[in-house]
C-alpha positions in Angstrom: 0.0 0.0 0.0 1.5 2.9 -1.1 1.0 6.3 1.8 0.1 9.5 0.7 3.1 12.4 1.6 3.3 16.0 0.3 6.6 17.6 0.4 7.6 21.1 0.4 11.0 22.7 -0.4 12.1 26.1 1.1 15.2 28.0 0.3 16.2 32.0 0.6 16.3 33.5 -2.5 20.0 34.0 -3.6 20.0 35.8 -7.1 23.8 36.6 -6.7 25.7 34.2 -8.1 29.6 33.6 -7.0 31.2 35.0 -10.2 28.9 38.2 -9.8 29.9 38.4 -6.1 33.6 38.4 -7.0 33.1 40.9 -9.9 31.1 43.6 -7.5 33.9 43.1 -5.0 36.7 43.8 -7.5 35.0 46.3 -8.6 34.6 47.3 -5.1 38.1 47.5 -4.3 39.6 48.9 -7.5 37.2 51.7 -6.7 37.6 52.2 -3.1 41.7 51.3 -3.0 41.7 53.8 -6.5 40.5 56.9 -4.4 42.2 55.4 -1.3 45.1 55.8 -3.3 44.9 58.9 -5.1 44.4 60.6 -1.7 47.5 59.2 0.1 49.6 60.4 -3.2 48.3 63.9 -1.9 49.2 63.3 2.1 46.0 62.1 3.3 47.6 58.5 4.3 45.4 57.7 6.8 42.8 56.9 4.8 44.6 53.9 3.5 43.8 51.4 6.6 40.3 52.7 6.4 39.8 51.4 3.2 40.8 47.9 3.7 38.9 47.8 6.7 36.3 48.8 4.7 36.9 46.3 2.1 37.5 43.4 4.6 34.1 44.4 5.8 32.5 44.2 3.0 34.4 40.8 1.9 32.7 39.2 4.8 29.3 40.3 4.5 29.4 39.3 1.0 30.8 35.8 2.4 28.2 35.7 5.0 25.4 36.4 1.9 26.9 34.1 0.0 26.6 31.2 2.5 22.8 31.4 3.0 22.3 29.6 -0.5 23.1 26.3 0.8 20.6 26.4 3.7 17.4 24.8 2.5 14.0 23.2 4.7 12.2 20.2 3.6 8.7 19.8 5.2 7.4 16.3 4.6 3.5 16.0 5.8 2.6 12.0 5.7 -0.6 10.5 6.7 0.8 9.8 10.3 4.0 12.4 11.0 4.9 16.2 9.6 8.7 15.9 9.1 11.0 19.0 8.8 14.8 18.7 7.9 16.6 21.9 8.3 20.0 21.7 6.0 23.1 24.4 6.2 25.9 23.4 4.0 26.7 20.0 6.0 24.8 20.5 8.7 21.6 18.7 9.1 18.6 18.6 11.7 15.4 16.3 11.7 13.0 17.0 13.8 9.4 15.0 13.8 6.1 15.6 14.9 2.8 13.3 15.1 0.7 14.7 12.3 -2.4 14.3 14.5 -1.1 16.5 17.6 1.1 19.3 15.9 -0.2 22.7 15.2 1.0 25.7 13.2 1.1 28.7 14.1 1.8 31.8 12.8 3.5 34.3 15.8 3.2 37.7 15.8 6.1 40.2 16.1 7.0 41.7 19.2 7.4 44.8 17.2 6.8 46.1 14.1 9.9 45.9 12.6 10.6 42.2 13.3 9.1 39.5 11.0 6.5 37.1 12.1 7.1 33.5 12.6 5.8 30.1 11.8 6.7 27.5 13.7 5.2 24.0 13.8 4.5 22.7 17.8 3.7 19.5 19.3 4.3 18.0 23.2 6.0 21.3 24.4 8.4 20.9 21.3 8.3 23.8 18.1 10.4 23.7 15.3 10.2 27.4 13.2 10.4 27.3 9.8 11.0 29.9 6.4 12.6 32.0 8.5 14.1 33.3 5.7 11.1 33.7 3.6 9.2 37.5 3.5 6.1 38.3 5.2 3.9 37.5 2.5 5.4 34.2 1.5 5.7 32.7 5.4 1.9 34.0 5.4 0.9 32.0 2.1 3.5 29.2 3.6 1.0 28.9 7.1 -1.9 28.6 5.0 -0.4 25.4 3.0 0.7 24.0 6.1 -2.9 24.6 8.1 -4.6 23.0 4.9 -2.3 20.0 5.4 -1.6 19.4 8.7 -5.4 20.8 9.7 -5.7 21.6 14.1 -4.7 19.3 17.0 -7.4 15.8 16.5 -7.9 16.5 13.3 -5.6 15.1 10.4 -7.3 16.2 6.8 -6.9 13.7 4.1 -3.6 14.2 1.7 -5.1 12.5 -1.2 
């Protein structure tokens, strides 16, 4: 007997691809080292260190941006558990809920510049998911899941 599943695949969206990184941060630092440059020839030295610290800055937020491409969330509903596996490069974490106890819920901000979240809960334990995703798409993202999943003692049908 083959079991009904639905799966749903989450990632950030990361339209900068590594070549394009490199090329703005060239392009970066020929600018920035260029006036840096032109300004020492004329006694303002000092500058020098601020533009590689402004550069290295910039180096490792790019590096830090570019890293959030391999992190991905795999939500698996089945007929008897909801499964989410959180990936991050190597990194891995499963974490499994009974389909007919776990709830989603959609949390408000504590202010109004902080996103919402959605977390999936079950026994005391929660697991938050598209944290990465905008407002609009972890609302539409609730809405799937509350369709699938359904309220605590009540598990809709998947097929």
């Amino acid at each position: 007997m083959e079991t009904a599943f639905e799966r749903i695949v989450i990632a950030p969206n990361c339209s900068l691809s590594v070549q394009g990184a490199l090329l703005f941060f060239g392009g970066m630092c020929t600018v920035s080292f260029g006036i840096a440059g032109l300004m020492a020839l004329q006694g303002y030295w000092p500058i020098l260190p601020f533009a590689g610290l402004e550069m290295a800055l910039l180096g490792w937020a790019l590096k830090v941006s570019m890293a959030r491409r391999h992190h991905h969330q795999t939500i698996t509903v089945s007929e008897t558990d909801v499964c989410i596996e959180s990936r991050s490069g190597s990194q891995s974490v499963k974490v499994v809920f009974p389909r007919h106890w776990a709830r989603v819920t959609l949390r408000r901000p504590s202010s109004r510049l902080h996103p919402s979240r959605l977390v999936i809960e079950s026994s005391g334990r929660q697991c938050e998911v598209g944290g990465f995703l905008t407002e609009e798409e972890r609302r539409g993202l609730a809405v799937r899941l509350q369709r699938l999943i359904g309220r605590v003692n009540e598990s809709p049908s998947l097929a």
